[in-house]
N, CA, C, O and CB atoms as a CASP TS submission, in Angstrom:
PFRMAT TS
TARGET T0000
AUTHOR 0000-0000-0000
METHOD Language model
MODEL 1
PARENT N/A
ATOM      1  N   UNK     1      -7.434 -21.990  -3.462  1.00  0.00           N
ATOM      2  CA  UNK     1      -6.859 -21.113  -2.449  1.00  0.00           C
ATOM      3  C   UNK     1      -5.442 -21.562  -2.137  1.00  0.00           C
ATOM      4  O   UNK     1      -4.926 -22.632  -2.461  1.00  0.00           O
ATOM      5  CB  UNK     1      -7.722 -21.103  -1.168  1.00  0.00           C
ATOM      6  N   UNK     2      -5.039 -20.817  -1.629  1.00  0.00           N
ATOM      7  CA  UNK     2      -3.795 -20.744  -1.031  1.00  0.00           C
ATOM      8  C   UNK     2      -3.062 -21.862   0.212  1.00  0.00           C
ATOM      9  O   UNK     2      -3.857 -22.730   0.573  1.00  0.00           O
ATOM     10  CB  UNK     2      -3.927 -19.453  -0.521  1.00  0.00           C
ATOM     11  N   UNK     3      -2.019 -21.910   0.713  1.00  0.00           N
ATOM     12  CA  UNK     3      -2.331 -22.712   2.318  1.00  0.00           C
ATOM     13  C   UNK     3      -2.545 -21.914   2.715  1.00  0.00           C
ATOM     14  O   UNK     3      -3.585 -21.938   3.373  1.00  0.00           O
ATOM     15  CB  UNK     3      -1.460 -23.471   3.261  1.00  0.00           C
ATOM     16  N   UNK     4      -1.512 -20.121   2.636  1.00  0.00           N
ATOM     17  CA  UNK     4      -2.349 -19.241   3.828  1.00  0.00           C
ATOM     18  C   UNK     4      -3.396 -19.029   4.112  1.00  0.00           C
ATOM     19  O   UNK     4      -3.640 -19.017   5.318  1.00  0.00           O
ATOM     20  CB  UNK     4      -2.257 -18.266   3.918  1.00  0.00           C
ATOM     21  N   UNK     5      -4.728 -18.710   2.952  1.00  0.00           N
ATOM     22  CA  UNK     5      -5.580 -18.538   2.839  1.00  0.00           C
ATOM     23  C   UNK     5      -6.707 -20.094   3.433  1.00  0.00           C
ATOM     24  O   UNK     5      -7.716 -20.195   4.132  1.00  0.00           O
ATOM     25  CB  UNK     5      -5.412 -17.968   1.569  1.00  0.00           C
ATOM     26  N   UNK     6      -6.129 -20.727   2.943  1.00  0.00           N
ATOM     27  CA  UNK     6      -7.070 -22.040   3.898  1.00  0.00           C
ATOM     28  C   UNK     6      -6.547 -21.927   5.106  1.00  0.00           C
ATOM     29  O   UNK     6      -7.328 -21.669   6.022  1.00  0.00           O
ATOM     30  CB  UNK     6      -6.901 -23.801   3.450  1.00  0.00           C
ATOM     31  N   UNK     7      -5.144 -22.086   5.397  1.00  0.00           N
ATOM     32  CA  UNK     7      -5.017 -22.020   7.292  1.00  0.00           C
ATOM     33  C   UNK     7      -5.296 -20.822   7.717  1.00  0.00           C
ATOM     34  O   UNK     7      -4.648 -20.745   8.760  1.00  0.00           O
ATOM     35  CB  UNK     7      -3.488 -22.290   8.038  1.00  0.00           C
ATOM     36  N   UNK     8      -5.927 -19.703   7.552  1.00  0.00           N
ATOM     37  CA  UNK     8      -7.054 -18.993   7.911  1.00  0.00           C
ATOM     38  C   UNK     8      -8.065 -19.050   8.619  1.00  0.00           C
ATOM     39  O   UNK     8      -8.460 -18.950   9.781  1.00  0.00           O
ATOM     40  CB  UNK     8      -7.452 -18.813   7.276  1.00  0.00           C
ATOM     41  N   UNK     9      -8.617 -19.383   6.807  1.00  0.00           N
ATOM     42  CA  UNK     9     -10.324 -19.526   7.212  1.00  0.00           C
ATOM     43  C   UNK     9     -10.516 -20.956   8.038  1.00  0.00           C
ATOM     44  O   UNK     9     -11.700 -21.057   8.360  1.00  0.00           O
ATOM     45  CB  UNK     9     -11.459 -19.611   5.590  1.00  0.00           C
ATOM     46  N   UNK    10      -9.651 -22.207   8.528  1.00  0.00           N
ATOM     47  CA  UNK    10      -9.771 -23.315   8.910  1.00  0.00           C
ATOM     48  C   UNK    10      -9.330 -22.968  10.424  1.00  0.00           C
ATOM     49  O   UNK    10      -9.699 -23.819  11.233  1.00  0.00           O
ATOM     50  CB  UNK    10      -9.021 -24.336   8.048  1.00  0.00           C
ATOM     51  N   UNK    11      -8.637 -21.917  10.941  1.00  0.00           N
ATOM     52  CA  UNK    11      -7.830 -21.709  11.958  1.00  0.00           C
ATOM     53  C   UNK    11      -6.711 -23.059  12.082  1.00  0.00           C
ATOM     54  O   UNK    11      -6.924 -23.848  13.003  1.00  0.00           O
ATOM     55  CB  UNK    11      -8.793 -21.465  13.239  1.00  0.00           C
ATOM     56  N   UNK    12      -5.865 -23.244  11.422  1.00  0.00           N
ATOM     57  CA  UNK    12      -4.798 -24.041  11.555  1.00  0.00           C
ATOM     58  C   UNK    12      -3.731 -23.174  11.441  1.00  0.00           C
ATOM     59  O   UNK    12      -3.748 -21.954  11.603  1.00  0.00           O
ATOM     60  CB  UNK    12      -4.756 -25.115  10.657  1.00  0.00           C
ATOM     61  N   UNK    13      -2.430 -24.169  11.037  1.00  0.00           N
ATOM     62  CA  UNK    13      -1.295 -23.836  10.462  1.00  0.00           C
ATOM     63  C   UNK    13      -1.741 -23.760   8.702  1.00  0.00           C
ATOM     64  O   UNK    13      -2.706 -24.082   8.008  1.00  0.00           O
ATOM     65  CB  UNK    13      -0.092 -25.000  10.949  1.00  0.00           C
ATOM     66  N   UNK    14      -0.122 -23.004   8.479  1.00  0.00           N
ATOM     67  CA  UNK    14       0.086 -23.414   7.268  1.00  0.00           C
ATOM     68  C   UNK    14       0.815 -24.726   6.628  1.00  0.00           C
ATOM     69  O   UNK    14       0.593 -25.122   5.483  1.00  0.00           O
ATOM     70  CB  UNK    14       0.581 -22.501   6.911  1.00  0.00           C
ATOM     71  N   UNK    15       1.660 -25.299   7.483  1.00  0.00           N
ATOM     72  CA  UNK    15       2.363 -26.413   8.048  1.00  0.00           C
ATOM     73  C   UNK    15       0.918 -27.563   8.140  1.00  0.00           C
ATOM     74  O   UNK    15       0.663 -28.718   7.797  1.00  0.00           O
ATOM     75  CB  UNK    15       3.226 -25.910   9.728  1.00  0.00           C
ATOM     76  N   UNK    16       0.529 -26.918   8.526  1.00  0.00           N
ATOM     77  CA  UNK    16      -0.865 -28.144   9.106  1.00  0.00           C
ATOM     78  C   UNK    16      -1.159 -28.341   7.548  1.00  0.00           C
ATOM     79  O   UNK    16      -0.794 -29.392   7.020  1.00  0.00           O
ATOM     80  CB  UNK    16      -2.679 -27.368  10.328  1.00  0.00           C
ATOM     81  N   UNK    17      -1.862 -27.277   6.734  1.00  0.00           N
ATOM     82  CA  UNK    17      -2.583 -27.419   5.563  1.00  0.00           C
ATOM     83  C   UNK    17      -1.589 -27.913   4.411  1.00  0.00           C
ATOM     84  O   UNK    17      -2.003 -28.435   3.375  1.00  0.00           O
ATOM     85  CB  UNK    17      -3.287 -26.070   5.230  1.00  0.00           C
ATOM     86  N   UNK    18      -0.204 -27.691   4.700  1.00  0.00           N
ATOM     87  CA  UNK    18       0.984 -28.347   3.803  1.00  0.00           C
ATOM     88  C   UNK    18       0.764 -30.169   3.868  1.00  0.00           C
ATOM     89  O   UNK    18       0.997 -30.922   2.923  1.00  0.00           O
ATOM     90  CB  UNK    18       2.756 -27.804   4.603  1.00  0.00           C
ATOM     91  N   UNK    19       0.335 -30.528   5.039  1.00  0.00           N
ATOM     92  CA  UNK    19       0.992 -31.806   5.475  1.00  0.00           C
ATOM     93  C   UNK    19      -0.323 -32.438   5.144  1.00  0.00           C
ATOM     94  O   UNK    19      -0.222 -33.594   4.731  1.00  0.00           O
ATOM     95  CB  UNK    19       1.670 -31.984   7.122  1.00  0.00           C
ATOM     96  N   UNK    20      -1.760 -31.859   5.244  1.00  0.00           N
ATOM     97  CA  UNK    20      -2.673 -32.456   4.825  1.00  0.00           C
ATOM     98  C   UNK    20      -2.660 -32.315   3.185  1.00  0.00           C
ATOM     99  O   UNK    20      -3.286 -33.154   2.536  1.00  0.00           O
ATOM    100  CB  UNK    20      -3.804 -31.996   5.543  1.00  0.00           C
ATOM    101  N   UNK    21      -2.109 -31.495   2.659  1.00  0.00           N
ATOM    102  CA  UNK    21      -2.186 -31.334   0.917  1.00  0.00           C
ATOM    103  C   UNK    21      -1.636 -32.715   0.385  1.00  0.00           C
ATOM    104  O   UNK    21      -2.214 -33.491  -0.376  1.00  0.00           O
ATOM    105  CB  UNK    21      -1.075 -29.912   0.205  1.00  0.00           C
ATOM    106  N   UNK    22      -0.207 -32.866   1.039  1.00  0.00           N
ATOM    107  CA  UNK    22       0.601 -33.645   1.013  1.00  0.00           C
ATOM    108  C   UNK    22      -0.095 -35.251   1.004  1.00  0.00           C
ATOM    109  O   UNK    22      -0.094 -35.850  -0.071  1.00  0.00           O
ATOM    110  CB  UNK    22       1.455 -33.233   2.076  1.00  0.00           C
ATOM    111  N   UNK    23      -0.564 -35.783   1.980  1.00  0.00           N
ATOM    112  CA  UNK    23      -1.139 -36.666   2.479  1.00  0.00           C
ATOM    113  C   UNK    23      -2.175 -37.305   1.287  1.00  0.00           C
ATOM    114  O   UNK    23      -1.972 -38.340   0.653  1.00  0.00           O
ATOM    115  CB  UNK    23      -1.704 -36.122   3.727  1.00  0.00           C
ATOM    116  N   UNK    24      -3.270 -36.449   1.173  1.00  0.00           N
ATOM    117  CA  UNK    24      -4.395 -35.949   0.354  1.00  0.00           C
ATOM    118  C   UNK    24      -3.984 -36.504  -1.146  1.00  0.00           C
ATOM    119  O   UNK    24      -4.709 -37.340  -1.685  1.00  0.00           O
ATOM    120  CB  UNK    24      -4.554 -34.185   0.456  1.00  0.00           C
ATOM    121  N   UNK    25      -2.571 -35.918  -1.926  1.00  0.00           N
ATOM    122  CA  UNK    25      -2.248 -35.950  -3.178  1.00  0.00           C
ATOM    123  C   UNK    25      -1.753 -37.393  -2.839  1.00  0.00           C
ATOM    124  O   UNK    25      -2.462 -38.298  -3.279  1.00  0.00           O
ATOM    125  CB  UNK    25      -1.273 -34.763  -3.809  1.00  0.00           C
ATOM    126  N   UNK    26      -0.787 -37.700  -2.214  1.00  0.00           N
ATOM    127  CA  UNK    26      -0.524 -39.251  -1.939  1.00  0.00           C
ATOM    128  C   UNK    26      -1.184 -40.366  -1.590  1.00  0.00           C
ATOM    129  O   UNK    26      -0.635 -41.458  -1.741  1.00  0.00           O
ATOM    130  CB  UNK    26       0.117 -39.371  -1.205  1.00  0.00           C
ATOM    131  N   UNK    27      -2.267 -40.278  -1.150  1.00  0.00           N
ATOM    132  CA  UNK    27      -3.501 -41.633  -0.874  1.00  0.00           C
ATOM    133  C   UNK    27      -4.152 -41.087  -2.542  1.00  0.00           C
ATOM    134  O   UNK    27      -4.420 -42.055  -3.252  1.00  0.00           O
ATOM    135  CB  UNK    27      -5.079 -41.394   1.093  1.00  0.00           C
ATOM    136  N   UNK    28      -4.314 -40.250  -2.943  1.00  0.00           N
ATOM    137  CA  UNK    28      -5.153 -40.573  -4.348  1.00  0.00           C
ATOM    138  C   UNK    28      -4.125 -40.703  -5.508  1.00  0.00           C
ATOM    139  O   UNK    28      -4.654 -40.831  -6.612  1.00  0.00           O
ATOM    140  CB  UNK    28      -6.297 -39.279  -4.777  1.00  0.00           C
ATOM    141  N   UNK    29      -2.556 -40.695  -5.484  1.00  0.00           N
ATOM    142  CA  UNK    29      -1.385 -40.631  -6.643  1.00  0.00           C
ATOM    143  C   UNK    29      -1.605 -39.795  -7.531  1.00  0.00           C
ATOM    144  O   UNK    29      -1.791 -40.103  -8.708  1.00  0.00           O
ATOM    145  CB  UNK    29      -1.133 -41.801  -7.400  1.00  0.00           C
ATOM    146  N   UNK    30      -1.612 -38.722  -7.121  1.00  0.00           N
ATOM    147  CA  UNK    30      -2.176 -37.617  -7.654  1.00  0.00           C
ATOM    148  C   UNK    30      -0.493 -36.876  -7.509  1.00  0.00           C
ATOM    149  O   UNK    30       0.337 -37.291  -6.700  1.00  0.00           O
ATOM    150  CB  UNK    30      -3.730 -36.916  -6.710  1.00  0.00           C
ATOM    151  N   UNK    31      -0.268 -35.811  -8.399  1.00  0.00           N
ATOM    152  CA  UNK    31       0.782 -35.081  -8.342  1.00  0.00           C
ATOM    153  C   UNK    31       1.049 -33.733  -8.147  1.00  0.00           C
ATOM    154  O   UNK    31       2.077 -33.061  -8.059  1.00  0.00           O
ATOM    155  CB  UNK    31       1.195 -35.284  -9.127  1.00  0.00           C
ATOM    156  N   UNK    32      -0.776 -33.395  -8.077  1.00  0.00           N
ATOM    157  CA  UNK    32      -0.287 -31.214  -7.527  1.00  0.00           C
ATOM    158  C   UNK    32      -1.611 -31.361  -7.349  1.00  0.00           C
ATOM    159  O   UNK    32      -2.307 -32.375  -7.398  1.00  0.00           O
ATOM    160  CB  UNK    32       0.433 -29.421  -8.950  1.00  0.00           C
ATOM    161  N   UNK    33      -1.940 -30.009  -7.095  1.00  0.00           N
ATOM    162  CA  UNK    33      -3.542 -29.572  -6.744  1.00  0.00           C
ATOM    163  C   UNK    33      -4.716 -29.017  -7.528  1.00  0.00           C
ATOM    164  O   UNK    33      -5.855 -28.646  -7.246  1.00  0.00           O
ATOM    165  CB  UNK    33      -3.503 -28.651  -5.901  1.00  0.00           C
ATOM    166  N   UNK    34      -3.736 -29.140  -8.988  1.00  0.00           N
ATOM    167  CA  UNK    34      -4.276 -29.063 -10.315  1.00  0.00           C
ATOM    168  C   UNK    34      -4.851 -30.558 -10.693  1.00  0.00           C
ATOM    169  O   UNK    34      -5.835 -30.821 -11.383  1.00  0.00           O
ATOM    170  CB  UNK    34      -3.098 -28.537 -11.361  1.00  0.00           C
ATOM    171  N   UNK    35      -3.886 -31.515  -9.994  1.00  0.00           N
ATOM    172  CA  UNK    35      -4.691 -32.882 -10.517  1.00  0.00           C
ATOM    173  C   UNK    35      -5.633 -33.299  -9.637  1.00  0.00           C
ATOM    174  O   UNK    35      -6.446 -34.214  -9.765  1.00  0.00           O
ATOM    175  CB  UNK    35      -3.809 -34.133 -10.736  1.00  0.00           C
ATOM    176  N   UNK    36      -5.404 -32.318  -8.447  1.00  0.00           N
ATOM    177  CA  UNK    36      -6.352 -32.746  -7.304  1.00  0.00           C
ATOM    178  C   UNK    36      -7.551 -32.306  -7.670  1.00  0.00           C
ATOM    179  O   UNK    36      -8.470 -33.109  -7.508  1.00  0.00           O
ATOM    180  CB  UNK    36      -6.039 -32.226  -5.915  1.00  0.00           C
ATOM    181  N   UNK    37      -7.928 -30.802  -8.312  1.00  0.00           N
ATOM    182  CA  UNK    37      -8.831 -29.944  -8.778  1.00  0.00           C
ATOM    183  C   UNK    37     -10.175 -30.499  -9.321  1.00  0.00           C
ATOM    184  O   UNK    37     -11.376 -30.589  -9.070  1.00  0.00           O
ATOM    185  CB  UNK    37      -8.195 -29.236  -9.714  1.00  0.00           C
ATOM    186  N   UNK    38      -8.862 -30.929 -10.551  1.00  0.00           N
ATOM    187  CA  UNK    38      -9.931 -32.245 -11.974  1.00  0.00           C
ATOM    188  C   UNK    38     -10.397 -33.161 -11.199  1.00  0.00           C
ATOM    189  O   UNK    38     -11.605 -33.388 -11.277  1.00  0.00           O
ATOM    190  CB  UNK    38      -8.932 -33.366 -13.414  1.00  0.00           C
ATOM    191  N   UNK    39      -9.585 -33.923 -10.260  1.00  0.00           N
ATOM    192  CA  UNK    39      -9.851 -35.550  -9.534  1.00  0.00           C
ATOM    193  C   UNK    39     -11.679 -34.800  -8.925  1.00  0.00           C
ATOM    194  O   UNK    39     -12.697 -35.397  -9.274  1.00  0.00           O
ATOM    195  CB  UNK    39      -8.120 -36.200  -7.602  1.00  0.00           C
ATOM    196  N   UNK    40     -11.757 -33.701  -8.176  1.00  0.00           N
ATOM    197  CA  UNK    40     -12.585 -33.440  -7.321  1.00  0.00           C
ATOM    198  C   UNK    40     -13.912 -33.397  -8.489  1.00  0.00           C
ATOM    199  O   UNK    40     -14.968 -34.025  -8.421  1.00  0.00           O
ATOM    200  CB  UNK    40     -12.139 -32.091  -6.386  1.00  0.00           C
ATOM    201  N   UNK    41     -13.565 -32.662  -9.308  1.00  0.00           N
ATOM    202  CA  UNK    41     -14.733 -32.203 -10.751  1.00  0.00           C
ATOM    203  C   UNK    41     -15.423 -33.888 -11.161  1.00  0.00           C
ATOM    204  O   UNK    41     -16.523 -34.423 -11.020  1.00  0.00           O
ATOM    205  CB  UNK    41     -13.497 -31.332 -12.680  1.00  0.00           C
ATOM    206  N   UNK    42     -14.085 -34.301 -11.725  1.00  0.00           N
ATOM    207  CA  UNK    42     -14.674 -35.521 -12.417  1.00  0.00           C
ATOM    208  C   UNK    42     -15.242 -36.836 -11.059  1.00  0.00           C
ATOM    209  O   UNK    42     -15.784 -37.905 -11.340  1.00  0.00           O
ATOM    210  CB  UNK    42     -13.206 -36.199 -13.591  1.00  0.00           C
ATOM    211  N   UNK    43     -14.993 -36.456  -9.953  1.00  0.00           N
ATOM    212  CA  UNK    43     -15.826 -37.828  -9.167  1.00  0.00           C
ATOM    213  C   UNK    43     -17.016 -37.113  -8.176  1.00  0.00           C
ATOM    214  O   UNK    43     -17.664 -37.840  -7.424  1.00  0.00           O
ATOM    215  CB  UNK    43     -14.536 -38.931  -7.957  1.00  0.00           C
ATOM    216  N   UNK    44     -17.296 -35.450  -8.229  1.00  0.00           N
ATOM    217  CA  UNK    44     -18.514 -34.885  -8.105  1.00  0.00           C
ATOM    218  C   UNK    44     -18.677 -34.470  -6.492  1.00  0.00           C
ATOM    219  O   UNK    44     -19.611 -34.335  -5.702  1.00  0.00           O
ATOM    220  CB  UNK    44     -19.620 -35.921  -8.665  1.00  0.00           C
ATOM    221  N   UNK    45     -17.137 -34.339  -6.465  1.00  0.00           N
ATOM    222  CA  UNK    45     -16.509 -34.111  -5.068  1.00  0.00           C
ATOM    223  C   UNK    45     -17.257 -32.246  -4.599  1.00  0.00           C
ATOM    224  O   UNK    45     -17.848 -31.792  -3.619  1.00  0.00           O
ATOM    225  CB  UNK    45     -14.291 -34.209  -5.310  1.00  0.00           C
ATOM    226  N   UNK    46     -16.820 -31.716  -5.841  1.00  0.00           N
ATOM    227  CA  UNK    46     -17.393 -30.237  -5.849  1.00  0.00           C
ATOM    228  C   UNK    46     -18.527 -29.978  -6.037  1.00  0.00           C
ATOM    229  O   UNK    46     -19.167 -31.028  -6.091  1.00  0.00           O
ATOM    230  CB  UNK    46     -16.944 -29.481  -6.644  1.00  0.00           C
ATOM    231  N   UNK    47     -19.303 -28.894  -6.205  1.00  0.00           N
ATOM    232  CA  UNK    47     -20.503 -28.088  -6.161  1.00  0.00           C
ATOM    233  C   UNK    47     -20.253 -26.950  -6.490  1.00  0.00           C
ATOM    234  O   UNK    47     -19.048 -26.723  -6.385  1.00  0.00           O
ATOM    235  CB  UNK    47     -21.136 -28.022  -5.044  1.00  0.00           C
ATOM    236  N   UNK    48     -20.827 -26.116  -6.843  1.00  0.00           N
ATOM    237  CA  UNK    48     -20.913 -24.872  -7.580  1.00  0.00           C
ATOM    238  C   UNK    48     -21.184 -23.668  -6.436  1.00  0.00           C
ATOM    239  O   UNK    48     -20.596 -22.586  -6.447  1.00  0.00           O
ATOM    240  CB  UNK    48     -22.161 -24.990  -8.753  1.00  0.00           C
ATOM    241  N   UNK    49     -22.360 -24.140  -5.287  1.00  0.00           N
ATOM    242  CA  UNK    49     -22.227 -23.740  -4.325  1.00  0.00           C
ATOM    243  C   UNK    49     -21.001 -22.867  -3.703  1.00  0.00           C
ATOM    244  O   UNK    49     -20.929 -21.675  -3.406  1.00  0.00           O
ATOM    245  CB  UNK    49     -22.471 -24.624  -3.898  1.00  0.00           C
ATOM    246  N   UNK    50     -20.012 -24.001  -3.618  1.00  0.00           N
ATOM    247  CA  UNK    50     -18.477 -23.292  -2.995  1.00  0.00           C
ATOM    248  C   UNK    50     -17.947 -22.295  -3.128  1.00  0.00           C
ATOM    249  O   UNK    50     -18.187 -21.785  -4.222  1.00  0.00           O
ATOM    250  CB  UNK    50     -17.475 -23.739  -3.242  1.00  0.00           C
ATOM    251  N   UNK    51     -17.223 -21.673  -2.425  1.00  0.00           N
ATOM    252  CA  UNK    51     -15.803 -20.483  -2.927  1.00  0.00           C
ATOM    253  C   UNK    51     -14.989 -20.369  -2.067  1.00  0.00           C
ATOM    254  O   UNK    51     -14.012 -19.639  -2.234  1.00  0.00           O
ATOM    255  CB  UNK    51     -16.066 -18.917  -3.208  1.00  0.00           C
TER
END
């Protein structure tokens, strides 16, 4: 999703969901939300459940 689309459905900012993306990719040295994606797949972070 989006930030708009998460600061939505989360009732935040988009600012808010920027600064946590931000945060998020930097404690794991991670570099976008594509590496964040895989990181989540390969340590079983996700579920199939979701959308």
């Amino acid at each position: 999703m989006g930030n708009k689309k998460i600061a939505g459905a989360l009732y935040i900012s988009e600012n808010t969901v920027k600064t946590h993306m931000r945060h998020i990719l930097e404690k794991l040295n991670l570099s976008n939300r594509a590496e964040a994606a895989a990181y989540a797949v390969r340590t079983g972070l996700t579920q199939e459940d979701y959308q």
